[in-house]
C-alpha positions as CSV (number, residue, x, y, z in Angstrom):
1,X,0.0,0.0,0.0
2,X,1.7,3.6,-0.8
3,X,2.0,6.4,1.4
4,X,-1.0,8.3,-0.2
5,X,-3.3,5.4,0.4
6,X,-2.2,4.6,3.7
7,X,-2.5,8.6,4.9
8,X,-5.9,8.3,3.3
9,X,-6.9,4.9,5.6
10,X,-5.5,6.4,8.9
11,X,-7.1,9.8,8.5
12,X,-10.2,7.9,7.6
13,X,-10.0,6.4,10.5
14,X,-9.6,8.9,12.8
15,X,-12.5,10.5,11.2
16,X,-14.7,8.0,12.2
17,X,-14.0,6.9,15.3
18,X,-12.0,3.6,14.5
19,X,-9.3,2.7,16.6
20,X,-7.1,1.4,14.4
21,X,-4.4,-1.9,14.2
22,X,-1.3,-2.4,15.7
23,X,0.3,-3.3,11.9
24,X,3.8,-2.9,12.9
25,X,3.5,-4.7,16.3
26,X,1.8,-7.5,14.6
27,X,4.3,-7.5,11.6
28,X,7.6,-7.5,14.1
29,X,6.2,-10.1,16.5
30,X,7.8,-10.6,20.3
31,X,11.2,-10.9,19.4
32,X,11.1,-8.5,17.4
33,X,9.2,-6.1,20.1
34,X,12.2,-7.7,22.2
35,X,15.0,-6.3,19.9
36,X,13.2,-3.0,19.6
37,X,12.6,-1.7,23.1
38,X,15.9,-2.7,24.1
39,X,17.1,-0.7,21.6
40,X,14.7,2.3,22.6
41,X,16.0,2.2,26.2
42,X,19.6,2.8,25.3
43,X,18.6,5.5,22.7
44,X,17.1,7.1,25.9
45,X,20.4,6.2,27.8
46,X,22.4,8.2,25.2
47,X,20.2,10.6,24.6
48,X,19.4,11.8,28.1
49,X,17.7,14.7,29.5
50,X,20.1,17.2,30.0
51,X,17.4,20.3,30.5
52,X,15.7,21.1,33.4
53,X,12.6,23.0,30.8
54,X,12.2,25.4,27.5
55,X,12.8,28.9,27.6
56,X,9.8,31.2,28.4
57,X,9.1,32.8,25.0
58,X,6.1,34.3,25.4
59,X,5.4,38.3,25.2
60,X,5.0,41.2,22.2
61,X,7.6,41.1,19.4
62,X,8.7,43.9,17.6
63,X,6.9,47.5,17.5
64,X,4.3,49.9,15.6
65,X,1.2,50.8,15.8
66,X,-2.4,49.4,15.7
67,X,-3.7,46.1,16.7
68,X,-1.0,43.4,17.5
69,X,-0.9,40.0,15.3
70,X,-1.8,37.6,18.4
71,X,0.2,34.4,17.3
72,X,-0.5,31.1,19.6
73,X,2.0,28.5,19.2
74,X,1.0,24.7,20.6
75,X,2.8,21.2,20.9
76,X,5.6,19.4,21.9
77,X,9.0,20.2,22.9
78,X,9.9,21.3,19.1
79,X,7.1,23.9,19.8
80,X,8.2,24.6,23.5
81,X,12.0,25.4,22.0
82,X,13.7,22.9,24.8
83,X,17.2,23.1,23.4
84,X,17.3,26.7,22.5
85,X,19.3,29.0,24.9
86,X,17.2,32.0,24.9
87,X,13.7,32.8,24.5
88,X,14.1,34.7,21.0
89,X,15.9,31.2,19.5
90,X,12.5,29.4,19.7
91,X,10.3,28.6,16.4
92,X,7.3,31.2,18.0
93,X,9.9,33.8,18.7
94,X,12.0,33.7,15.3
95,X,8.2,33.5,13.1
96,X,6.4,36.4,15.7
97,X,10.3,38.3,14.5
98,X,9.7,37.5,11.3
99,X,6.0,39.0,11.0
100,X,6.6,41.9,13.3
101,X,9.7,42.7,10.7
102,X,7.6,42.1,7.4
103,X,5.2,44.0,8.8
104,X,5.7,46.8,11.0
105,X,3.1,45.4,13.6
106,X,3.8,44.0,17.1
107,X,3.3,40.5,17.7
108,X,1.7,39.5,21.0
109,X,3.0,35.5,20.9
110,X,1.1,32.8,23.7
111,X,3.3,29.5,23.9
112,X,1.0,27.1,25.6
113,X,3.3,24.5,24.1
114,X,4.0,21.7,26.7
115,X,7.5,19.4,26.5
116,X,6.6,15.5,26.2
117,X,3.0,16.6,24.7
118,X,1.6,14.4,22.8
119,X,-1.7,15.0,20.1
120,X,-4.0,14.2,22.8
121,X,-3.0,17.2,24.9
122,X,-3.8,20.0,22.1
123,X,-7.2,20.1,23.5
124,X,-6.0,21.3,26.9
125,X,-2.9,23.5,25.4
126,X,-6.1,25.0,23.1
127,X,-8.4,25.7,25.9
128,X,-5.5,27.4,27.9
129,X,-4.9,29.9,24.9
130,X,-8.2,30.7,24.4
131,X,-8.3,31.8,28.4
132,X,-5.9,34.6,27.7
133,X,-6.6,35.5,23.3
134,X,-10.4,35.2,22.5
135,X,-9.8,35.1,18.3
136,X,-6.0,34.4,17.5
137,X,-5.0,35.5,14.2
138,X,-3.1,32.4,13.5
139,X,-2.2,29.0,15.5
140,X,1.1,27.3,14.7
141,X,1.5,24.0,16.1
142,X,3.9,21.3,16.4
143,X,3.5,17.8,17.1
144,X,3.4,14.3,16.8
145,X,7.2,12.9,17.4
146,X,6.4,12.1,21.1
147,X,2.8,10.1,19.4
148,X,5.5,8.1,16.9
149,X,8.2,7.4,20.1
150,X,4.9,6.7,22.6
151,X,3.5,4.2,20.2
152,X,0.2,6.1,20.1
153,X,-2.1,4.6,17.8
154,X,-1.8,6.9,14.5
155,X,-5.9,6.9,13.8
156,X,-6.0,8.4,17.4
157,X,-3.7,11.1,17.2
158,X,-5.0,12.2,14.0
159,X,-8.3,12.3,14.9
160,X,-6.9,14.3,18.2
161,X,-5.6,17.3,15.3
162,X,-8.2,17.0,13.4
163,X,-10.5,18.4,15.9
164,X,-8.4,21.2,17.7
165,X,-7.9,22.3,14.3
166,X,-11.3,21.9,13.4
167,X,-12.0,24.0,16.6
168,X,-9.6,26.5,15.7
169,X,-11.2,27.0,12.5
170,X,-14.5,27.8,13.7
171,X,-13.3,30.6,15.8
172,X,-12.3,32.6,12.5
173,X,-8.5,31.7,13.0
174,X,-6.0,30.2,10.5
175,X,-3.8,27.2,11.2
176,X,0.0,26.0,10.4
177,X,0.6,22.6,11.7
178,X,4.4,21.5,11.3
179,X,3.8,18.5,10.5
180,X,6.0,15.2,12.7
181,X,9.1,15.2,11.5
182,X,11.4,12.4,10.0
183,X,12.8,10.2,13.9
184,X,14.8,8.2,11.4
185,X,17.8,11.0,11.0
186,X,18.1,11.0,15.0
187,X,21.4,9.5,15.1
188,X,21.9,7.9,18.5
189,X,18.5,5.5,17.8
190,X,19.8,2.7,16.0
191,X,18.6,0.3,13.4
192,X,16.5,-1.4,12.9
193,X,14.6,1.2,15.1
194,X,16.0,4.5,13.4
195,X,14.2,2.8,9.9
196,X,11.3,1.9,11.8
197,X,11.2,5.3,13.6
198,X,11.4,7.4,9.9
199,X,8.1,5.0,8.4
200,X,5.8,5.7,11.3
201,X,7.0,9.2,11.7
202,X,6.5,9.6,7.7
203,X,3.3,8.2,8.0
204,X,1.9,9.9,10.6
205,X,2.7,13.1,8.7
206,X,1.2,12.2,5.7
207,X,-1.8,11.5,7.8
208,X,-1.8,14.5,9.7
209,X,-1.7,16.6,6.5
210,X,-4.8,14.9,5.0
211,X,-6.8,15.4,8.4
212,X,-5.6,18.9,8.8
213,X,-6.3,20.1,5.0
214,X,-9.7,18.4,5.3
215,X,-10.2,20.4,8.1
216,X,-9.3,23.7,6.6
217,X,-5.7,24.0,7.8
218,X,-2.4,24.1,6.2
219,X,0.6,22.1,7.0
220,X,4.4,22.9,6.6
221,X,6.1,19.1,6.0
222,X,9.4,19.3,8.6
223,X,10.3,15.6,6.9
224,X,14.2,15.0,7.3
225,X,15.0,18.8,7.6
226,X,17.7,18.5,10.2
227,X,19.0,15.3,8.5
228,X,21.4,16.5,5.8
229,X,22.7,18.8,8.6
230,X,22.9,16.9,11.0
231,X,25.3,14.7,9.9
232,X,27.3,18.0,8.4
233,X,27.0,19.7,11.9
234,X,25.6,18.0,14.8
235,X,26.8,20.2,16.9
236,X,25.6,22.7,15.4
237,X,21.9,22.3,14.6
238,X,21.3,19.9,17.5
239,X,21.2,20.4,21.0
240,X,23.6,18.9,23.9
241,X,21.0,16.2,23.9
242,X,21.9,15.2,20.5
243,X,17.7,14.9,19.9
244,X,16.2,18.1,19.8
245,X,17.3,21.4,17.9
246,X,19.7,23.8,18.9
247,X,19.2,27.6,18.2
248,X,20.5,26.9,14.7
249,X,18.4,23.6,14.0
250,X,15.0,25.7,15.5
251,X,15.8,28.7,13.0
252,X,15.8,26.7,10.1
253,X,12.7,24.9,11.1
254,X,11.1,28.8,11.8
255,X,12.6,29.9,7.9
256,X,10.7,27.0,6.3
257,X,7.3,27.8,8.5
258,X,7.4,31.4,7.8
259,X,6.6,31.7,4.9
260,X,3.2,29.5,5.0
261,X,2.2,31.2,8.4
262,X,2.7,34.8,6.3
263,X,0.4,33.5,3.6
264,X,-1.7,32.1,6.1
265,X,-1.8,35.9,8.0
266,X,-2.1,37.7,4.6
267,X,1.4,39.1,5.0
268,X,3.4,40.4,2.0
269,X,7.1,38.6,1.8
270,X,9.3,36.9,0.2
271,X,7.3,34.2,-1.8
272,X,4.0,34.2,1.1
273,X,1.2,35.0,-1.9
274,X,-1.4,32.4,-2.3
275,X,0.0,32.5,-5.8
276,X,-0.4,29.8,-8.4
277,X,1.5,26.3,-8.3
278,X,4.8,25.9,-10.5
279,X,4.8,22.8,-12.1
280,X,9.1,23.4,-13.4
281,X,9.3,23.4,-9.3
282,X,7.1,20.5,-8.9
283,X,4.0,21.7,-7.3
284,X,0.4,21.4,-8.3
285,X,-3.1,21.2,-7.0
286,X,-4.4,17.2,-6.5
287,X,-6.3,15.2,-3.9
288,X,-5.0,15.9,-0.8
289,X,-3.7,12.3,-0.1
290,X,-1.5,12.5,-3.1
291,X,-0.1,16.0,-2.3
292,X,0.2,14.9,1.5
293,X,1.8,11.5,0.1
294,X,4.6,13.9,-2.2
295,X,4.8,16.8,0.7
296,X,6.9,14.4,3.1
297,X,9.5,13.6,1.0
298,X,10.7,17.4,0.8
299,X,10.6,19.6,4.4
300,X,9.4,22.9,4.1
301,X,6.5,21.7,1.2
302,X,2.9,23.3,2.2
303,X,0.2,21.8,1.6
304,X,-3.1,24.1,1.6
305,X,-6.9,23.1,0.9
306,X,-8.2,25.2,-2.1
307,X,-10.3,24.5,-4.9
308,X,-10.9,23.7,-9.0
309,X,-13.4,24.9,-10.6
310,X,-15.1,26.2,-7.8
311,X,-15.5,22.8,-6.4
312,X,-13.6,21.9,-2.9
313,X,-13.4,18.1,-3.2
314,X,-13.1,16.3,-6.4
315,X,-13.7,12.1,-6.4
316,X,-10.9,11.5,-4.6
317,X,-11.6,14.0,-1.5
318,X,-10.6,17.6,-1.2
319,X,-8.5,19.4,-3.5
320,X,-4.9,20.6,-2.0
321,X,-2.4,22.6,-3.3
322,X,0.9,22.0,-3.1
323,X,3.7,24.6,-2.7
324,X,7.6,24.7,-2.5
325,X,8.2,28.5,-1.3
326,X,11.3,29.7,-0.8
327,X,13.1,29.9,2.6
328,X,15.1,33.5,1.2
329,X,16.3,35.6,4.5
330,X,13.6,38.0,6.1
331,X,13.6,41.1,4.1
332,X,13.4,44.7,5.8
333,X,9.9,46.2,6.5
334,X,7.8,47.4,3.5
335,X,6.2,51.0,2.9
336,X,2.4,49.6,2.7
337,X,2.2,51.1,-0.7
338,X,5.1,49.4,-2.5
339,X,4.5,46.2,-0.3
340,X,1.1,46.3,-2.4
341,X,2.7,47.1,-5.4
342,X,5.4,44.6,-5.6
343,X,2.8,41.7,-4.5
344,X,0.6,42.4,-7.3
345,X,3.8,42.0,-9.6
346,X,4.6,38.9,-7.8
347,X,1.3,37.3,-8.7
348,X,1.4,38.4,-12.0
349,X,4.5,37.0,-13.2
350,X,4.1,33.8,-11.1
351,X,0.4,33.4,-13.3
352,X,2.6,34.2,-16.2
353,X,5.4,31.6,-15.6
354,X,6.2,29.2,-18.8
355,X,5.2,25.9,-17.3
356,X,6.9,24.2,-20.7
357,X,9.9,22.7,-18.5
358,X,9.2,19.8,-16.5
359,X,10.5,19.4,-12.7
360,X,14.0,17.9,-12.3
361,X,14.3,14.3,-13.0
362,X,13.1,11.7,-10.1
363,X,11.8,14.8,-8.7
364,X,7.5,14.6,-8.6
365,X,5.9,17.3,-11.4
366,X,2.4,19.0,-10.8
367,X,1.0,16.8,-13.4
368,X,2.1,14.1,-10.5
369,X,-0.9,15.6,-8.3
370,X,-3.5,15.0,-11.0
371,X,-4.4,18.6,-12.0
372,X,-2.8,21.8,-14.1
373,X,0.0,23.7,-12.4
374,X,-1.9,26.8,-13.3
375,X,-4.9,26.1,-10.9
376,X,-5.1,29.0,-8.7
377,X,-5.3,28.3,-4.9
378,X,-8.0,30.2,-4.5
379,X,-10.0,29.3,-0.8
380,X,-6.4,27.8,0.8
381,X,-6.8,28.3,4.4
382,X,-10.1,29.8,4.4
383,X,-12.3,26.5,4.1
């Protein structure tokens, strides 16, 4: 069964109450269980937990006047920032930078983020926000590596997404879910668990995408981002604990979510438009499965509900778009008046792009996700 189909079955799942199968459990059997948790408990040996908790990160962000963006951040440790030094190295404090420089605006950011959290505790995190910012203008969360290392059933933790987005949707707000990224670069797991660890992780975020996109959310795939650097710099992009980031490893996770929470807020940067896919770069519009199925094997690939033809969901569920924006450095602030200008040229020649030239070779091609790479994303994020 491919990715696409198997995303598909487990967000299908979740949707309807199912509780899923234990397929790799069953597959392994008790030796191999055996051989797995003991390799799990000296991961744990040698990866350790050298930090006593995150850094506070929460507060207002740049300057200007008018209304603050208010910017809530949930999940895990990733969201959290444990690793990071200071409170301006987390992912909420680099994107609530990012806007505030983009824009001119203050960000007021709320971290209700909790280390070890898994999906079933973005309920609570939610409802914790909400006490403190009534309508946030967007919600970024962060999660599922602690559902993949827990052994959480996958149909359950999607289904536990689904509905905080769902919930977040309804208030008016827009959601960017980082989708869980690839365990199987984490060096000091080893095999056969680091190859079982990068197939549910993969997995789960191919699920998570379907589920969030059906629910009117986007998703930023985080996939092996660390890997190739990893292995370049480990001591650079990871932390002491050789598992989570390091200030380094979080601000290239925050430059690949920027842009998609800036499209997400309406904000004019570098390449955050709800422009039109480019096939030459591989992007497209298809059923969400197949674009959630393609967005994991690149990190930093949005995916993004949206429509053809006026229609949301074709035979084989809703329509997604898929994007591969580019991760340039934050450019200065804008005068409002340019800023509109220069967007307006942006979409224009991105609508007037040659799509003659296929993608790369090996690389997947718009025509990959079933529908022209001219199909305008129009509705992303506002289902």
């Amino acid at each position: 069964m491919g990715r696409a189909r198997r995303a598909r079955k487990i967000a299908a799942t979740a949707a309807y109450g199912g509780g899923g199968i234990a397929a790799a459990g069953a597959a392994l059997g008790a030796a191999g269980w055996g051989l797995i948790k003991a390799e799990a408990a000296l991961a744990r040996r040698v990866i350790g937990s050298p930090f006593d908790s995150s850094p506070d990160d929460n507060g207002v962000y740049g300057s200007g006047a008018g209304r603050p963006f208010d910017i809530v951040v949930l999940g895990d440790s990733s969201a959290a920032g444990l690793g990071a030094d200071a409170p301006h190295e987390t992912v909420g404090a680099i994107i609530a930078n990012g806007v505030a420089a983009l824009t001119g605006r203050r960000v007021q950011l709320t971290n209700r983020s909790v280390v070890g959290a898994e999906s079933s505790d973005l309920e609570r995190q939610l409802a914790n926000a909400l006490e403190e910012v009534l309508r946030p203008d967007v919600v970024v969360i962060m999660i599922g590596a602690n559902d993949v290392t827990h052994r959480i059933e996958r149909s359950a933790s999607v289904r536990a997404l689904e509905q905080t987005v769902r919930r977040i949707r309804a208030l008016g707000s827009e959601v960017v879910v980082g989708t869980c990224p690839d365990l199987g670069t984490v060096q000091p797991i080893a095999q056969p668990l680091r190859a079982l660890m990068k197939h549910w992780s993969r997995d789960l975020a191919a699920a998570q995408t379907v589920a969030v996109v059906e629910a009117g959310g986007r998703t930023v795939s985080l996939a092996d981002l660390l890997g190739p650097e990893f292995e370049g710099s480990p001591h650079e992009m990871f932390s002491k604990d050789r598992f989570h980031p390091s200030a380094a490893g979080y601000a290239r996770v925050a430059s690949a979510m920027l842009p998609t929470v800036c499209a997400a807020l309406g904000v004019w940067g570098v390449d955050t438009v709800d422009r039109a896919p480019e096939r030459r770069r591989g992007e497209g519009v298809g059923p969400v499965a197949v674009a959630a199925g393609q967005a994991v094997k690149e990190p930093g690939t949005e995916v993004a509900p949206t429509e053809i033809a006026g229609q949301s969901r074709g035979p084989r569920g809703r329509w997604a778009v898929l994007l591969r924006r580019r991760h340039d450095a934050v450019p200065p602030p804008q005068d409002p008046v340019e800023a509109d200008q220069i967007q307006a040229n942006q979409i224009e020649s991105n609508l007037a792009i040659d799509h003659g030239d296929p993608a790369t070779e090996g690389e997947p091609t718009a025509s990959d996700l079933g529908a022209p790479a001219s199909q305008s994303p129009t509705g992303a994020g506002n289902a």
